[in-house]
Structures are given as structure tokens and as C-alpha cells.
VOPA-580749 format. One record per atom (N, C-alpha, C): residue number from 1; x, y, z. Coordinates in steps of 0.001 Angstrom, whole numbers, always signed. Example, Ala and Ser with C-alpha at 12.3 -4.5 7.8 and 13.67 -1.06 7.14 Angstrom:
BEGIN
 seq       u       v       w
   1  +13190   -5690   +7800
   1  +12300   -4500   +7800
   1  +13200   -3300   +7800
   2  +12850   -2250   +7080
   2  +13670   -1060   +7140
   2  +12900     +30   +7870
END
This chain:
BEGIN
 seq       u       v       w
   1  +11654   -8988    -734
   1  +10224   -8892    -510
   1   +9703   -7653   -1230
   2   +8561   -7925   -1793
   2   +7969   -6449   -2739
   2   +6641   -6923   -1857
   3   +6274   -5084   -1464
   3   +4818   -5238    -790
   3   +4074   -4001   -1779
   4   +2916   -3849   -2222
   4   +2257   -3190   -2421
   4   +1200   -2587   -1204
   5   +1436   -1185    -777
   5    +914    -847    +468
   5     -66     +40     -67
   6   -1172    -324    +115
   6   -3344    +390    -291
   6   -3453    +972    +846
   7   -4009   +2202    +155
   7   -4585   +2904   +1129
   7   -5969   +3372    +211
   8   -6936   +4296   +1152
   8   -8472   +4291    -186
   8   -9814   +4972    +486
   9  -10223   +5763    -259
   9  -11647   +6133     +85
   9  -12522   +4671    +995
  10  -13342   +5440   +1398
  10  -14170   +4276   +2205
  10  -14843   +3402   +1548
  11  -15271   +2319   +1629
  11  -16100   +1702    +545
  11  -15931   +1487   -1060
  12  -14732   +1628   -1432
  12  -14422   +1693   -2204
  12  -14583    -478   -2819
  13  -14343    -693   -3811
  13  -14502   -1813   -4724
  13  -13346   -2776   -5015
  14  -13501   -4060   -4926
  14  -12099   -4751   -5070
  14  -11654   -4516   -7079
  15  -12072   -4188   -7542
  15  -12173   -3485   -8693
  15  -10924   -2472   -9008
  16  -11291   -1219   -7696
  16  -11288    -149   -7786
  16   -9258    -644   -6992
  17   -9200   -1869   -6315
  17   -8144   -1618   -5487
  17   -7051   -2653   -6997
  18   -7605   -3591   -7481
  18   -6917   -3901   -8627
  18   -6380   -3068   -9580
  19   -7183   -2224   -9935
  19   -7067   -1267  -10889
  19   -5579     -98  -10240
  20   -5701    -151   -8836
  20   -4458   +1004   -8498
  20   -3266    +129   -8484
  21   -3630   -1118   -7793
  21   -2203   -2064   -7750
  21   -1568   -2415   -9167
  22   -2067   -2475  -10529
  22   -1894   -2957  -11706
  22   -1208   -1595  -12214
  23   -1898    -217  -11672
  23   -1358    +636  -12339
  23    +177   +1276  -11389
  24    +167    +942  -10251
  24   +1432    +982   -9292
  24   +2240     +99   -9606
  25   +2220   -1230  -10104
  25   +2959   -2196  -10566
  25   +3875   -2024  -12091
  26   +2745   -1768  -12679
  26   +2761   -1291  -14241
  26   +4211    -370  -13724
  27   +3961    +865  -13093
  27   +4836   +2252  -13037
  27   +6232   +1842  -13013
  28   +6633    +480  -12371
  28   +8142     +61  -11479
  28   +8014   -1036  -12787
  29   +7820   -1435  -13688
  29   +7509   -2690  -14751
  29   +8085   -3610  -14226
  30   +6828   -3771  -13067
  30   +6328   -5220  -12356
  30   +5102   -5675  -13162
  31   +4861   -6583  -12019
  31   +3570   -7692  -12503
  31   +3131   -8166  -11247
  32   +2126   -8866  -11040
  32   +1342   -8992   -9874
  32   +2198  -10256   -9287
  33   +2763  -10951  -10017
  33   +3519  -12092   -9929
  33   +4671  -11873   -8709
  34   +5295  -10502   -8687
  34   +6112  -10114   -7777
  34   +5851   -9784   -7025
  35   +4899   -9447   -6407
  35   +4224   -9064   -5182
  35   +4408  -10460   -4138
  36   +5049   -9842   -2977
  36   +4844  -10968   -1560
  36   +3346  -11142    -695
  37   +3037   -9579   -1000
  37   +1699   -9101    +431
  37   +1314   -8175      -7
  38    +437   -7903    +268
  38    -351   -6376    +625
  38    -352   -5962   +1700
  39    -319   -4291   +1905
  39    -549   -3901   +2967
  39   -1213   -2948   +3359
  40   -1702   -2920   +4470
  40   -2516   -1420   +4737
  40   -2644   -1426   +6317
  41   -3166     +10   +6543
  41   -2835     +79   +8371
  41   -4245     -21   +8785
  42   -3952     -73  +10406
  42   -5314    -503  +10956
  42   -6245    +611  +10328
  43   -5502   +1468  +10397
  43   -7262   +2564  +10253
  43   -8120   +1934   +9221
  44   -7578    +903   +7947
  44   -8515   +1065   +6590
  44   -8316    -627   +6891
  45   -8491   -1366   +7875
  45   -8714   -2976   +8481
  45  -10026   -3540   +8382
  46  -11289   -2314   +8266
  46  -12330   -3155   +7781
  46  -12784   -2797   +6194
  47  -11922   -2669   +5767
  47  -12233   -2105   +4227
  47  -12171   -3608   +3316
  48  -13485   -4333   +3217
  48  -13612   -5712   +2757
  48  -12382   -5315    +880
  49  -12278   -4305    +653
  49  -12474   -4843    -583
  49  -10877   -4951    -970
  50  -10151   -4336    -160
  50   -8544   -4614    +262
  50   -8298   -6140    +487
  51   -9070   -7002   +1379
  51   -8851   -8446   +1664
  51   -9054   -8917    +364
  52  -10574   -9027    -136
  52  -10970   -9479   -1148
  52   -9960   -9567   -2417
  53   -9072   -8270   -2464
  53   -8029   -8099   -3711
  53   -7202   -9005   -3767
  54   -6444   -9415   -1992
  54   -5679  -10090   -1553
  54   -6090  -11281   -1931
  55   -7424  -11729   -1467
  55   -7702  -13396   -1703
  55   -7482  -13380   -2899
  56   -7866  -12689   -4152
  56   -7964  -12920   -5670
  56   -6604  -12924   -5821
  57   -5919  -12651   -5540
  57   -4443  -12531   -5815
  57   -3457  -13985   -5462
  58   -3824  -14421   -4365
  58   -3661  -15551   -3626
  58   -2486  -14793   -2791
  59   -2393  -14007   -1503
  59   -1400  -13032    -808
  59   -2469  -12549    +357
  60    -895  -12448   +1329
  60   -1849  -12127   +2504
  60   -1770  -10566   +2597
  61   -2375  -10244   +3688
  61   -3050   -8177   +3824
  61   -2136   -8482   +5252
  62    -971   -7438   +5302
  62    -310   -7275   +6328
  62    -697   -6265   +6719
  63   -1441   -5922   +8039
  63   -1999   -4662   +8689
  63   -1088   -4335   +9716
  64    -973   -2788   +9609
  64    +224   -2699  +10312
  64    -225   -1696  +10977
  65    +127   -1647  +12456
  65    -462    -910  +13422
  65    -198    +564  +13640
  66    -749   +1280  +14177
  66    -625   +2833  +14305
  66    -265   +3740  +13184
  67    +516   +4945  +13371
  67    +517   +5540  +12544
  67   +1897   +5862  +11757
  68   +2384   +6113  +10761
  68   +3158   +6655  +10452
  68   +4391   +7669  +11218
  69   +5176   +6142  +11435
  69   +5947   +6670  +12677
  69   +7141   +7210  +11840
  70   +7748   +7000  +10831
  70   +9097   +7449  +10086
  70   +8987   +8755   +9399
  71   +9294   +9026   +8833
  71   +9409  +10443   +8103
  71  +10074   +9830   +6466
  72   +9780   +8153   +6378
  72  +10646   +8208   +4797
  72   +9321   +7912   +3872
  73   +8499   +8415   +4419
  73   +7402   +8742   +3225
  73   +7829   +9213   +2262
  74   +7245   +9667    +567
  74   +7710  +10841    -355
  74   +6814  +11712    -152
  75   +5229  +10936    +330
  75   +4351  +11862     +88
  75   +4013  +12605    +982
  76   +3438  +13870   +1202
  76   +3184  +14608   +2895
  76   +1842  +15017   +2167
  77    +569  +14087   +2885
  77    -644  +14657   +2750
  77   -1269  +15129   +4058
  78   -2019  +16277   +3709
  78   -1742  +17090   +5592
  78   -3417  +16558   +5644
  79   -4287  +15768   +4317
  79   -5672  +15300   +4574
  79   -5563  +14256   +5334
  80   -4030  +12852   +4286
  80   -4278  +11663   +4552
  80   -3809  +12106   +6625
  81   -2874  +12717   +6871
  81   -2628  +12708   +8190
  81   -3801  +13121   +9288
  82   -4606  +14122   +8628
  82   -5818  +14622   +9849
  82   -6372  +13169   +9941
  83   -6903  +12786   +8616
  83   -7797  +11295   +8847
  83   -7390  +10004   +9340
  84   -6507   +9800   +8906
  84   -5613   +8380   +9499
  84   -4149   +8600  +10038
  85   -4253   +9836  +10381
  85   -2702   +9944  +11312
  85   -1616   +9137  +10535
  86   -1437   +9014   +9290
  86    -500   +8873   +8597
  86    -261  +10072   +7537
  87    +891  +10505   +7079
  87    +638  +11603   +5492
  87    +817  +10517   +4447
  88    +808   +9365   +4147
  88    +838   +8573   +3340
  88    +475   +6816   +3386
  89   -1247   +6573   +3646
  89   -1377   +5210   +4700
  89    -583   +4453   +3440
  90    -853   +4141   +2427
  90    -304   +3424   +1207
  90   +1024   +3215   +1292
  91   +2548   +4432   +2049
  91   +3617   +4085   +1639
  91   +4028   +3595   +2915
  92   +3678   +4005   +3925
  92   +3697   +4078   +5233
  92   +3530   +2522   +5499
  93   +2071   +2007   +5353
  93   +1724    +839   +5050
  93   +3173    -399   +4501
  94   +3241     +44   +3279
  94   +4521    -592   +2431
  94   +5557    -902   +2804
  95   +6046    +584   +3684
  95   +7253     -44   +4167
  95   +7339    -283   +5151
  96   +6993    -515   +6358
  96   +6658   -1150   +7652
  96   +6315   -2547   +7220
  97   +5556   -2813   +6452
  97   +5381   -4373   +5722
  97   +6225   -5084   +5389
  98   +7023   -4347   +4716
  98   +8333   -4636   +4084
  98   +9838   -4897   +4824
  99   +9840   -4357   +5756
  99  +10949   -4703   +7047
  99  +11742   -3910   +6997
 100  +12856   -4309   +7559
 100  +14033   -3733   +7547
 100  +14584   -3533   +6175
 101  +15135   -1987   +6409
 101  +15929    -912   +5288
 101  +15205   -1281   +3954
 102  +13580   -1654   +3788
 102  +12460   -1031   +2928
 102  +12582     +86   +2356
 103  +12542    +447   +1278
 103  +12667   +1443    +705
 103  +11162   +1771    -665
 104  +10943   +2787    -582
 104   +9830   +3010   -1853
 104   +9837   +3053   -3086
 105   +9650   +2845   -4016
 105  +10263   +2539   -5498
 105   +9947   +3926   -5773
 106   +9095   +4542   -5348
 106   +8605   +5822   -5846
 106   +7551   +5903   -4818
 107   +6748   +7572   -5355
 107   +6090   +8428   -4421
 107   +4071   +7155   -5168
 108   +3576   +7187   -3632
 108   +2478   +6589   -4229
 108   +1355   +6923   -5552
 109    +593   +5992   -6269
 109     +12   +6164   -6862
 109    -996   +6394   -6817
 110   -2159   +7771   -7448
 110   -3898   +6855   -7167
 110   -4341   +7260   -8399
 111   -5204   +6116   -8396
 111   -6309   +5669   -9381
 111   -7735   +5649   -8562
 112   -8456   +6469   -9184
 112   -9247   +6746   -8732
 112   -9157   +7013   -7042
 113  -10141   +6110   -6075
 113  -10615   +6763   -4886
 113   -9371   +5517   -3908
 114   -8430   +4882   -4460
 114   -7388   +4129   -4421
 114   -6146   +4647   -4175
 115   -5444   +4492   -3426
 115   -3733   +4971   -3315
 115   -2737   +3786   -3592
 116   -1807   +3205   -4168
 116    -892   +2271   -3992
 116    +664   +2663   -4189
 117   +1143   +2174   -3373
 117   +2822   +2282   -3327
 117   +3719    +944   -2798
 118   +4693   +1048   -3877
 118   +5286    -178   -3977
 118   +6693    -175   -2940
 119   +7252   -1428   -1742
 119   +8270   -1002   -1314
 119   +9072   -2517   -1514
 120  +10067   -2182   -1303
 120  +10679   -3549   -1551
 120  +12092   -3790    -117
 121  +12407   -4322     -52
 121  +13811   -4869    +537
 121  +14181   -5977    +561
 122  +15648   -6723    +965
 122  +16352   -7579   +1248
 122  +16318   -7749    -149
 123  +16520   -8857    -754
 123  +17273   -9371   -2357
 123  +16326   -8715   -3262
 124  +15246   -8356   -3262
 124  +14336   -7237   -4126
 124  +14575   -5859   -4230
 125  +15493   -5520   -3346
 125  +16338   -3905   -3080
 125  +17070   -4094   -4054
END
């Protein structure tokens, strides 16, 4: 399973969330083709333009509840944590999506007002 886990300024553009997933994909030389899901946590659940990416994609938005309970983030943002009680909603997101012994291909990406990070497990590990 490969999940791409979004995280993002408020209001941000289904534009703006293509543009980070293409360039998070690009980084691991993927393609949108490999992607299972998207993901992101409740805090960023009414952010239309995260679904919207998903529908264009044809993939579902796995929202994943609370906060950043592990410590196998790469990234430690002491902003993303005051605001959404995660230090990384994007990887955090990813690999909780991703299941069991998920791992991050790398530390997340952003493009513009966008975060994305790629996680993978089981025969995609």
C-alpha cells in the first residue's frame, strides 16, 4: 500500500494539493498511478480541496483520528504541533493510513501552503 498523507494551510486549492502530491511523488520516482489513498487527520477533514484531489484522482481520503501518537515522524514541527497536535499532520497522516510497520520514504514535502509525505507498507515496503 503507498499512501500519500496532506496536510495544508487553510483554504488552500485542489490545485495547490496536486501540485505537492506530484512533487512528493516525483521525489520517491513514483507516479500518481501508485498511490492506494490519501490521507489526512481530522483536524484538516473539512478542507474541500483535499477530497476534491482525491475524487480527481479516483482514491479515497483516509482520515485518521487524533493526534500524532508515534514518534516515527522525520519531521518535528513545534507550529504543525501547537495547531493540530501533530509535529507532522502529512507524515503522521501517512503512516497511520498505511498500517502496520508503514514506514516514510522520506521527511515530508511542501509546495507551497501544501505538505505531502509518502508512506508505504506490506509488498510496497
Amino acid at each position: 500500500m503507498i499512501v500519500a498523507g496532506i496536510g495544508c494551510r487553510k483554504g488552500v486549492d485542489t490545485a495547490g494539493v496536486l501540485a505537492a502530491l506530484d512533487a512528493a511523488l516525483h521525489s520517491h520516482e513514483l507516479d500518481r498511478s501508485a498511490l492506494s489513498a490519501l490521507a489526512t487527520t481530522s483536524f484538516k477533514r473539512n478542507e474541500a480541496a483535499i477530497f476534491a484531489a482525491a475524487e480527481r484522482l479516483g482514491l479515497e481520503v483516509i482520515v485518521v483520528e487524533g493526534s500524532d501518537e508515534s514518534d516515527d515522524t522525520l519531521t518535528r514541527s513545534d507550529i504543525s504541533r501547537a495547531v493540530a497536535g501533530s509535529s507532522s499532520v502529512s507524515e503522521s497522516a501517512a503512516l497511520a493510513a498505511a498500517g502496520k510497520d508503514a514506514r516514510l520514504l522520506g521527511p515530508r514535502l511542501i509546495t507551497g501552503a501544501v505538505t505531502c509525505a509518502i508512506a508505504v507498507s506490506g509488498a510496497s515496503a
